[in-house]
PAZAPA-4460 file (N, C-alpha, C; in steps of 0.05 Angstrom, whole numbers, plus 32768, in hexadecimal, padded with zeros to 4 digits):
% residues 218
    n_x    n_y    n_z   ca_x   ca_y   ca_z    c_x    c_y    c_z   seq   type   mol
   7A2F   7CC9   8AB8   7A2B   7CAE   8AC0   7A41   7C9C   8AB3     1      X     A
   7A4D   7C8B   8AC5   7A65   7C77   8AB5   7A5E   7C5E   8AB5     2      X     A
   7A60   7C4D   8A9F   7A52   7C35   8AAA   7A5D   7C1B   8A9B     3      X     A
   7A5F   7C0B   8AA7   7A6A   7BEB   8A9B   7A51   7BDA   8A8A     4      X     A
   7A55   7BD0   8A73   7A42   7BBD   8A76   7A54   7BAA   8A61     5      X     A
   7A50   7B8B   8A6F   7A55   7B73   8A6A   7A42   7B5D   8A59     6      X     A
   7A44   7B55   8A41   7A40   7B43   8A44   7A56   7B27   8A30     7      X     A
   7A4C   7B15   8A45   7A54   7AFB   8A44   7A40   7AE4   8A39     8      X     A
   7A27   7AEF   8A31   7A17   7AD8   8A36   7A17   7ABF   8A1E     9      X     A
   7A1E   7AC8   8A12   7A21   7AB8   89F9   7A38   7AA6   89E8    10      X     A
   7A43   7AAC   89D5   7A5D   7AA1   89D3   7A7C   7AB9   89D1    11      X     A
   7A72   7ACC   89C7   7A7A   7AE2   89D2   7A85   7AFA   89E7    12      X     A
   7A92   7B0C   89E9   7A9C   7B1B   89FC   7A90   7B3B   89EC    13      X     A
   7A80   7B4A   8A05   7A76   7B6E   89F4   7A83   7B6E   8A17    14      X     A
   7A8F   7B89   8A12   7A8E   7B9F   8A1D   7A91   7BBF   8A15    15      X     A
   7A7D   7BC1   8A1E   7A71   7BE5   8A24   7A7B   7BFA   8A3B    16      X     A
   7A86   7C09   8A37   7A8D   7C26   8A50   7A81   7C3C   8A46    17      X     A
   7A78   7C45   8A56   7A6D   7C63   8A5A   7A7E   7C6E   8A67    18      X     A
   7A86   7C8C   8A5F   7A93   7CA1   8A7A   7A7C   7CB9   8A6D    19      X     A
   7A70   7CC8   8A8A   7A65   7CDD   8A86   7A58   7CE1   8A72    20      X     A
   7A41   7CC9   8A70   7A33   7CC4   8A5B   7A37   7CC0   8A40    21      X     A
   7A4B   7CB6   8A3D   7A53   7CBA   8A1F   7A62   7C9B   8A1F    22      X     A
   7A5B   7C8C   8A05   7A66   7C72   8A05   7A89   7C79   8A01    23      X     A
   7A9E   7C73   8A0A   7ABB   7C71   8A02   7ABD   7C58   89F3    24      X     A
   7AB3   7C40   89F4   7AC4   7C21   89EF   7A9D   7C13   89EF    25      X     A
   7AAA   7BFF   89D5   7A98   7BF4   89D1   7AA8   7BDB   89C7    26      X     A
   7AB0   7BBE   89D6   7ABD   7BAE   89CD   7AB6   7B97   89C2    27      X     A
   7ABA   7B8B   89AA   7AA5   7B6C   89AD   7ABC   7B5E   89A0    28      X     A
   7AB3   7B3D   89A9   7AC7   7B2F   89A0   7AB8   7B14   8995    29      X     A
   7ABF   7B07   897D   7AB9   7AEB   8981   7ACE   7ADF   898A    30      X     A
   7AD0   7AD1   89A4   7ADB   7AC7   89B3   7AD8   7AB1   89BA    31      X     A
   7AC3   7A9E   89AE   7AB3   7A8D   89B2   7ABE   7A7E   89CE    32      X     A
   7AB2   7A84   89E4   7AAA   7A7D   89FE   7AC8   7A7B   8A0C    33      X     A
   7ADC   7A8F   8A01   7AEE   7A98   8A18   7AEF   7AB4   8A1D    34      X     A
   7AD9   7AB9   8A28   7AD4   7AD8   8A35   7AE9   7AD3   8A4F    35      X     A
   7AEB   7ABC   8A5D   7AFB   7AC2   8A7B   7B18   7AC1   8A6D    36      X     A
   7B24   7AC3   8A56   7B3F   7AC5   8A54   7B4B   7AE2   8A4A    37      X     A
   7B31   7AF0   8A44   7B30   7B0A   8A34   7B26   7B1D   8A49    38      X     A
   7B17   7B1F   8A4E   7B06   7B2E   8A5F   7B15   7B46   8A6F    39      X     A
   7B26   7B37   8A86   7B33   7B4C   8A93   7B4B   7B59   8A81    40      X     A
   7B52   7B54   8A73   7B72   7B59   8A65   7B60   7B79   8A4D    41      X     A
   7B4A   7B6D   8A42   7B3D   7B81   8A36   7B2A   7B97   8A44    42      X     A
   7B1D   7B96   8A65   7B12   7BAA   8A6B   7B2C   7BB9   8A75    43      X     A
   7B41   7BB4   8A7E   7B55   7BBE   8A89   7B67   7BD3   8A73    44      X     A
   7B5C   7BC8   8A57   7B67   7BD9   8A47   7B53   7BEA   8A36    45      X     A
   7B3C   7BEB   8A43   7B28   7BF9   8A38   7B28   7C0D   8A4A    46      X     A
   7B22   7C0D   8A6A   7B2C   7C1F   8A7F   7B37   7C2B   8A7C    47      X     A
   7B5B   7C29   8A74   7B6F   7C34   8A71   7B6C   7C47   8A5C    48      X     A
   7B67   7C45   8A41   7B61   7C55   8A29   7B4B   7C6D   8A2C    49      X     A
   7B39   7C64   8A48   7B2D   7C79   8A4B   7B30   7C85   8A5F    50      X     A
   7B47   7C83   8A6D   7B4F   7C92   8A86   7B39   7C91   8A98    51      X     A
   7B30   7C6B   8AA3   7B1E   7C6F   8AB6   7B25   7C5E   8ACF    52      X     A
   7B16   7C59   8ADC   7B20   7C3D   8AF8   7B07   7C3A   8AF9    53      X     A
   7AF9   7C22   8B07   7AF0   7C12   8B12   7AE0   7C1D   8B26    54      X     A
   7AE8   7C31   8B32   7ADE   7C38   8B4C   7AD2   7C4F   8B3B    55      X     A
   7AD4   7C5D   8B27   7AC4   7C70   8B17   7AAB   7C63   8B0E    56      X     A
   7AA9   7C4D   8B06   7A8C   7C3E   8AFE   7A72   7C4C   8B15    57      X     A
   7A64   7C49   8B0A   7A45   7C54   8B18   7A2F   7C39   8B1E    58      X     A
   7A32   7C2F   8B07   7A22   7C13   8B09   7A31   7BFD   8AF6    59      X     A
   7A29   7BE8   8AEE   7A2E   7BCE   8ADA   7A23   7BC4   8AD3    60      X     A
   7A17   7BB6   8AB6   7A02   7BB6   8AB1   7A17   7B8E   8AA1    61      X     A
   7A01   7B7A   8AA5   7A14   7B69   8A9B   79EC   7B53   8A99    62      X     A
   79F3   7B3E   8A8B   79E6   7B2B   8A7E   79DD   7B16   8A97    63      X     A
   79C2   7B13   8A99   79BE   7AFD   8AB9   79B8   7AEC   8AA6    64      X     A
   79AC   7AE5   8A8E   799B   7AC9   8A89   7989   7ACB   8A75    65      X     A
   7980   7AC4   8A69   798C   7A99   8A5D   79A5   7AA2   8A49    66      X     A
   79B8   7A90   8A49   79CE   7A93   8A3E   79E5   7A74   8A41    67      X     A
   79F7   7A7E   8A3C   7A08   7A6C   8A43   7A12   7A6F   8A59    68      X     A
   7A0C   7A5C   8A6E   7A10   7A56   8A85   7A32   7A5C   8AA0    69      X     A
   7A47   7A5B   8A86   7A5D   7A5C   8A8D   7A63   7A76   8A85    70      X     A
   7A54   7A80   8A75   7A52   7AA5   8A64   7A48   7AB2   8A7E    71      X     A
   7A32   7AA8   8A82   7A26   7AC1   8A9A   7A39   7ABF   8AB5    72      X     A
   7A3B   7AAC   8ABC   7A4B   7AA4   8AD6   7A65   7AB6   8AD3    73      X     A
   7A6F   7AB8   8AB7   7A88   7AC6   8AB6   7A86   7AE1   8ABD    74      X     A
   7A74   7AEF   8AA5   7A64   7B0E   8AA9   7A5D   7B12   8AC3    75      X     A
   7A4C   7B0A   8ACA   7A46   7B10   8AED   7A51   7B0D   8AFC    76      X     A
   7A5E   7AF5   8AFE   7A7C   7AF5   8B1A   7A8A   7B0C   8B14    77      X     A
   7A93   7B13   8AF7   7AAC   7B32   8AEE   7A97   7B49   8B07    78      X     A
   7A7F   7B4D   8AF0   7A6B   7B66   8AFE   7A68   7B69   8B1C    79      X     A
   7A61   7B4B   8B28   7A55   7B55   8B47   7A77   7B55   8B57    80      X     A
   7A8D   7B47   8B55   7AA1   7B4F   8B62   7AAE   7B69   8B60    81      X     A
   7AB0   7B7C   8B3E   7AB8   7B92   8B4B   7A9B   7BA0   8B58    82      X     A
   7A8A   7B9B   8B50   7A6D   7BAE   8B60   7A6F   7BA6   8B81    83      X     A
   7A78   7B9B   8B87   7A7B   7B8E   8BAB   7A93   7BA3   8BB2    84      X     A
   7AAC   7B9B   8BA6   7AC6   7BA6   8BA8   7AB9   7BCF   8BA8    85      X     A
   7AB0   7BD4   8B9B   7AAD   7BEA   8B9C   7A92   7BFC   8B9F    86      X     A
   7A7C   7BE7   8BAA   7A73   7BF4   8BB8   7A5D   7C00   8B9B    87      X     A
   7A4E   7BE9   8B86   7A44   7C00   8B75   7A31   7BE6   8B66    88      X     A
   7A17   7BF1   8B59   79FB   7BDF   8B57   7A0F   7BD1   8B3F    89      X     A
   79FA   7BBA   8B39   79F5   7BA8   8B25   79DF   7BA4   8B13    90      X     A
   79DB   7BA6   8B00   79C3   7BA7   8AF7   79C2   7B8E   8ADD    91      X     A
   79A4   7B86   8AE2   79AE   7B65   8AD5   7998   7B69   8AC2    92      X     A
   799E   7B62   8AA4   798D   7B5D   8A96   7990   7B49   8A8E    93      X     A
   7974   7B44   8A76   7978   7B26   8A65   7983   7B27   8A53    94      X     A
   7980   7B0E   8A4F   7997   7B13   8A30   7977   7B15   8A13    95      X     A
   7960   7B0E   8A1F   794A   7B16   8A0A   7948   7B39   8A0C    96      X     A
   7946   7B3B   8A20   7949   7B59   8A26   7960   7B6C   8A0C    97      X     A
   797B   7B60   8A0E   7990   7B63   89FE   7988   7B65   89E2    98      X     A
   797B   7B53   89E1   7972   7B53   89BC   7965   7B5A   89BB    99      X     A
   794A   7B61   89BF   7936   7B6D   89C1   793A   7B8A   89BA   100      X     A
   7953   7B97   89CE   7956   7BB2   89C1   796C   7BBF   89B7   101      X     A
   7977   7BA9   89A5   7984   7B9F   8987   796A   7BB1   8975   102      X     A
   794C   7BAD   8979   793B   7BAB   8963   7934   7BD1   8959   103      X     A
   7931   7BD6   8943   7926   7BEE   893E   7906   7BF8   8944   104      X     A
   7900   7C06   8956   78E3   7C0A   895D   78D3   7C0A   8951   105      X     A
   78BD   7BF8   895C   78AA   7BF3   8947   788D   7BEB   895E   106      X     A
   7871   7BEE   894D   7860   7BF4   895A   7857   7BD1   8964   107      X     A
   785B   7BC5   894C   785A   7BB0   8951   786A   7B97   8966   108      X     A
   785C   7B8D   897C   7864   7B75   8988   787B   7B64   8978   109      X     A
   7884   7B62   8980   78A3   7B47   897F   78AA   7B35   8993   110      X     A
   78BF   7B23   8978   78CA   7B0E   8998   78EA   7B14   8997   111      X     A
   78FB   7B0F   89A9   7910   7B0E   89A6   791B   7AEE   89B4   112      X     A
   7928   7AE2   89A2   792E   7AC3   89A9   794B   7ABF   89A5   113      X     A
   794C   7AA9   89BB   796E   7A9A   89C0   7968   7A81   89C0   114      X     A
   7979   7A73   89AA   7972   7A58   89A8   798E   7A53   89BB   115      X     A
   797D   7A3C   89CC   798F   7A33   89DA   7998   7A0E   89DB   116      X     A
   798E   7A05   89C8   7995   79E9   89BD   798B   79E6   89A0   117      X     A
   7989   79CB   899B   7989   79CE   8979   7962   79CA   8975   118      X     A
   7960   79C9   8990   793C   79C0   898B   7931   79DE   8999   119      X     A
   793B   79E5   89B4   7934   79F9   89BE   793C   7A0F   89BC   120      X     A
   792B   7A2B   89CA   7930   7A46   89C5   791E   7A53   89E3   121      X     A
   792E   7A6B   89EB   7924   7A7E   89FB   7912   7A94   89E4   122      X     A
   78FF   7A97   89EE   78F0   7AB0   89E4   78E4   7AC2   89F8   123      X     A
   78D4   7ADE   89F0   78CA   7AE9   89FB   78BD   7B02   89ED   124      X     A
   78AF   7B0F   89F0   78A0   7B24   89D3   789F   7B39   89E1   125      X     A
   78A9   7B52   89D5   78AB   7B63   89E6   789F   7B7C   89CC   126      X     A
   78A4   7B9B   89CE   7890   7BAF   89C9   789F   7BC8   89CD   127      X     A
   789E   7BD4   89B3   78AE   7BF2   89BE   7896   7C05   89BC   128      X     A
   788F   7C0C   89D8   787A   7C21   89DE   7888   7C38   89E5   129      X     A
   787B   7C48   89C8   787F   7C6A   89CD   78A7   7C68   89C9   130      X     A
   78B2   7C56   89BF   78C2   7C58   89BA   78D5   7C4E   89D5   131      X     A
   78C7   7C44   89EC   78D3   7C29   8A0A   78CB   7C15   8A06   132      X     A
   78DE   7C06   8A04   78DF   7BED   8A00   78CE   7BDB   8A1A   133      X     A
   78BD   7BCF   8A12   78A9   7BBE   8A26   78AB   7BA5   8A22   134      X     A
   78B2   7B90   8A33   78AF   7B73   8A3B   789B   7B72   8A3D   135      X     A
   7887   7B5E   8A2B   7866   7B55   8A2A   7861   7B3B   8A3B   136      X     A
   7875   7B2C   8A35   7872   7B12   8A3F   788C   7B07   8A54   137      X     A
   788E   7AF4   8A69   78A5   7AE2   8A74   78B6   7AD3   8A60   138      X     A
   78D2   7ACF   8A65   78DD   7ABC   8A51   78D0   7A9A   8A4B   139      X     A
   78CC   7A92   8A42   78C6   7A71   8A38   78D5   7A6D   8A2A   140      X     A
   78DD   7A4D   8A31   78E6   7A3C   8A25   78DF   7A32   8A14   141      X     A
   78D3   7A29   89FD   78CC   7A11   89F2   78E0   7A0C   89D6   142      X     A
   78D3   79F4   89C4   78D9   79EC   89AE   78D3   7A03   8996   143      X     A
   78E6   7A0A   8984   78E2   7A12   8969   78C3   7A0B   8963   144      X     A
   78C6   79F0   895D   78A6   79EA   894E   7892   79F3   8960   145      X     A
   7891   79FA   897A   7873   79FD   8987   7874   7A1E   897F   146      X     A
   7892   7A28   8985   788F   7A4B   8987   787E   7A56   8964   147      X     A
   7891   7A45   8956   788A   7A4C   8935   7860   7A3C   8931   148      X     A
   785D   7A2F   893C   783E   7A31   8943   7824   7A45   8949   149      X     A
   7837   7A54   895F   782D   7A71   896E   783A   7A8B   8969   150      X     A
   7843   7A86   8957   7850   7A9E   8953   7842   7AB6   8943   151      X     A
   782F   7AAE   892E   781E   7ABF   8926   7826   7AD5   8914   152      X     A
   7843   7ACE   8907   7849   7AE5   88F5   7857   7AFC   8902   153      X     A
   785B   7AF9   8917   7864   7B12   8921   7889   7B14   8923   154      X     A
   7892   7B22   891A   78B9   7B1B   8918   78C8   7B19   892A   155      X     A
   78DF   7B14   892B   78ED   7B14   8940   7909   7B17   893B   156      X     A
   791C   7B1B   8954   793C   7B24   895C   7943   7B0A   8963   157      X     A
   794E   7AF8   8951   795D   7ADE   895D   7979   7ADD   8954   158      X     A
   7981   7AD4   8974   799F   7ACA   8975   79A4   7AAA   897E   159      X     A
   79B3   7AA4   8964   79B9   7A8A   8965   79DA   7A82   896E   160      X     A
   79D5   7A76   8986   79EF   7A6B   8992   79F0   7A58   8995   161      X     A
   79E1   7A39   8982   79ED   7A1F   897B   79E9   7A11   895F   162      X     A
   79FE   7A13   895C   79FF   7A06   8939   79EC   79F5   8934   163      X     A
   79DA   79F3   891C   79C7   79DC   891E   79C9   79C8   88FF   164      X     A
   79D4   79BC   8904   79E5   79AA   88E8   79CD   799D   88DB   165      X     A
   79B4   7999   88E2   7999   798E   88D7   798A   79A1   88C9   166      X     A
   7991   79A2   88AB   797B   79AD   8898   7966   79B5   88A0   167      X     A
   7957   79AB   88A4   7944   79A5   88B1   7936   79B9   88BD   168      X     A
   794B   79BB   88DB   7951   79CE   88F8   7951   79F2   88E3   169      X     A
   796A   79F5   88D4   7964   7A0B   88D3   7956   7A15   88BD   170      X     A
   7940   7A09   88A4   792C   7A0A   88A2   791C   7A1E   88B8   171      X     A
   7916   7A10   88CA   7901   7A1C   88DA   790B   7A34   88E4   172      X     A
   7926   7A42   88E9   792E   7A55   88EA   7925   7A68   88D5   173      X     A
   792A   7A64   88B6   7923   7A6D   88A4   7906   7A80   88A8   174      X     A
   78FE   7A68   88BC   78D0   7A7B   88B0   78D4   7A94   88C8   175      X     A
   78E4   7A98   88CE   78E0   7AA8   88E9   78E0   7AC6   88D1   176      X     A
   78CB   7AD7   88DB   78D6   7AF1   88D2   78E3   7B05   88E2   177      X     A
   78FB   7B12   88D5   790A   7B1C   88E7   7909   7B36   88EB   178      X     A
   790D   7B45   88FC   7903   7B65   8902   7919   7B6E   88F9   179      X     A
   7917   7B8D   88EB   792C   7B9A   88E8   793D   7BA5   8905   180      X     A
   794F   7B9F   88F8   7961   7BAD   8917   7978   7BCA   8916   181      X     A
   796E   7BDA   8931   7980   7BF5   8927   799E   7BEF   8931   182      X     A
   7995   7BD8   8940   79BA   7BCD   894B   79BC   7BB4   8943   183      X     A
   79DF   7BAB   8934   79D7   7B8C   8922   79E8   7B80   8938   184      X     A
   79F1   7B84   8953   7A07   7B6C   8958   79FF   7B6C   8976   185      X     A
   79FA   7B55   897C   79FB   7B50   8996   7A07   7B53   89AA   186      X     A
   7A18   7B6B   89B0   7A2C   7B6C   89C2   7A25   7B7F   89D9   187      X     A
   7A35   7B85   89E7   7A2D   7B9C   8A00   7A19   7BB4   89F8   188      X     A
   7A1D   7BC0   89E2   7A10   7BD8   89E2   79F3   7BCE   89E4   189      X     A
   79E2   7BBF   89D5   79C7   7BBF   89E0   79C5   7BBD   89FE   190      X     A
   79D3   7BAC   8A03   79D0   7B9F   8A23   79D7   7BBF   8A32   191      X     A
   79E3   7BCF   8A2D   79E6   7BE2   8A3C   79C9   7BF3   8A3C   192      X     A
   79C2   7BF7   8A1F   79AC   7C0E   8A23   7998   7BF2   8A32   193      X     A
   7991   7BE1   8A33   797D   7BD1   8A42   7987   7BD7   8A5C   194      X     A
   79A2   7BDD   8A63   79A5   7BE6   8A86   79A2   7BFF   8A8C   195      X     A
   799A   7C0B   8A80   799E   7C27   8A87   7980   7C2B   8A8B   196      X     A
   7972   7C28   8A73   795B   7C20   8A7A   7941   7C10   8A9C   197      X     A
   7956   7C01   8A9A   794F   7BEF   8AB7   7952   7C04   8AD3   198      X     A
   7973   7C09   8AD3   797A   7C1A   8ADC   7962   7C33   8AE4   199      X     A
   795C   7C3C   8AD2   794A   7C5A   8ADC   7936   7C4D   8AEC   200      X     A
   7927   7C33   8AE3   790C   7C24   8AEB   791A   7C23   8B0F   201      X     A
   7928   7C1C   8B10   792F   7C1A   8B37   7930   7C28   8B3C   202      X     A
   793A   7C41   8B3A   792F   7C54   8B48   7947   7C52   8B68   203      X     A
   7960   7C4E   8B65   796A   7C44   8B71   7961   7C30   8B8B   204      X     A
   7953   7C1A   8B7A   7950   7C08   8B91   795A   7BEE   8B7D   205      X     A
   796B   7BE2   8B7A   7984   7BCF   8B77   797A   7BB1   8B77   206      X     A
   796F   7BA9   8B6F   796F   7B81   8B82   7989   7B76   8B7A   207      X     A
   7993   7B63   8B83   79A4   7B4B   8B7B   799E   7B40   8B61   208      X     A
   79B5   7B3F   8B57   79B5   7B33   8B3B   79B4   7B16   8B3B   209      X     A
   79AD   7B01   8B31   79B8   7AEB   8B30   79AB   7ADF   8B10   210      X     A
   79BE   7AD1   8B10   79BE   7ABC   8AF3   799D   7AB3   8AEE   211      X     A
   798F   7AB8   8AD4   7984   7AA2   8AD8   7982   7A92   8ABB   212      X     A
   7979   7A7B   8ACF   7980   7A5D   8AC0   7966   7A51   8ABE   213      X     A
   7958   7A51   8AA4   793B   7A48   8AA4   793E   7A25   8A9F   214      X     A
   7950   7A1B   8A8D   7945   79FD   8A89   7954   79EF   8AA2   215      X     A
   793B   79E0   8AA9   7938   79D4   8ABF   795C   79C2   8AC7   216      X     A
   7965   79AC   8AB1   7978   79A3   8ABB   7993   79BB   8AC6   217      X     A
   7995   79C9   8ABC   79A0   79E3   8AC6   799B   79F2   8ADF   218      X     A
***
């Protein structure tokens, strides 16, 4: 199996290749939010080092949502144009999905969170059964203070992608407890094993990928 996976969603650039099941290239960059100036110049030389093409890919596995808006748009326009051009699936995960299996298995329920302003955060609690990773709940939006309300002690995988200059603000970051993790960096490789994963679940039946964009003005 050969496989791409992208992501863009954040402030960052990961990319992941597989040839014949075996990772070759695992790239990450802080790049802070010029993945479109990097992107092609580095899969082109990640290809090359592994003596592959484009038309060798099997599937692509790249970031739909919640994220940075101009991140995903980037990742998925790259993913679904060569997947059109050549004729080969897409497979779209989240970016909670992504962190989530960052985490080291554990019997216990979690959340995995993306703060996405200096008040708000994506969450979602998910579960490694029997050692597969299970989504318990839909993503929600809300405030720090309502999530840290209901939260109940239980830890979590958070990635923070906006500086929060109010004491205050990251205080409340502070009470969160954090899960140990068997992977520490947010880049393609989780996002890959979360597609591969997906991947077997279709059963080759494919849908359309598209972005998604939970807060409303968006």
């Amino acid at each position: 199996m050969n496989i791409l996976a992208l992501n863009t969603a954040f402030t960052d650039l990961g990319i992941c290749l597989v040839k014949n099941d075996e990772l070759v290239a695992n790239y990450y960059s802080i790049c802070k939010k010029r993945s479109e100036q990097l992107i092609f110049k580095v899969l082109d030389d990640l290809l090359t080092n592994a003596k592959m093409h484009l038309s060798e890919l099997d599937f692509y596995v790249v970031v739909k949502g919640p994220g940075s808006y101009t991140g995903l748009r980037i990742g998925m326009g790259v993913a679904k144009t060569f997947a059109q051009i050549y004729q080969k699936p897409v497979i779209g995960a989240t970016s909670l999905e992504l962190l989530a299996s960052m985490g080291k298995p554990t019997e216990q329920p979690f959340y995995a969170i993306l703060n996405c302003t200096r008040t708000e955060i994506f969450h979602a609690q998910f579960q490694f059964q029997e050692y597969e990773l299970k989504q318990l709940t839909e993503i929600h939006l809300t405030t720090l203070e309502t999530f840290l309300e209901r939260l109940e002690n239980h830890p979590v995988i958070l990635k923070r992608t906006v500086n929060l200059p109010n004491p205050s603000s990251n205080s409340l970051f502070e009470q969160l407890r954090r899960m140990p993790l068997q992977y520490p960096v947010a880049d393609a490789y989780p996002l890959l094993q979360a597609g591969k994963k997906i991947y077997r679940q279709c059963n080759g039946n494919f849908s359309i990928v598209n972005p998604i964009y939970i807060k409303k003005e968006v």
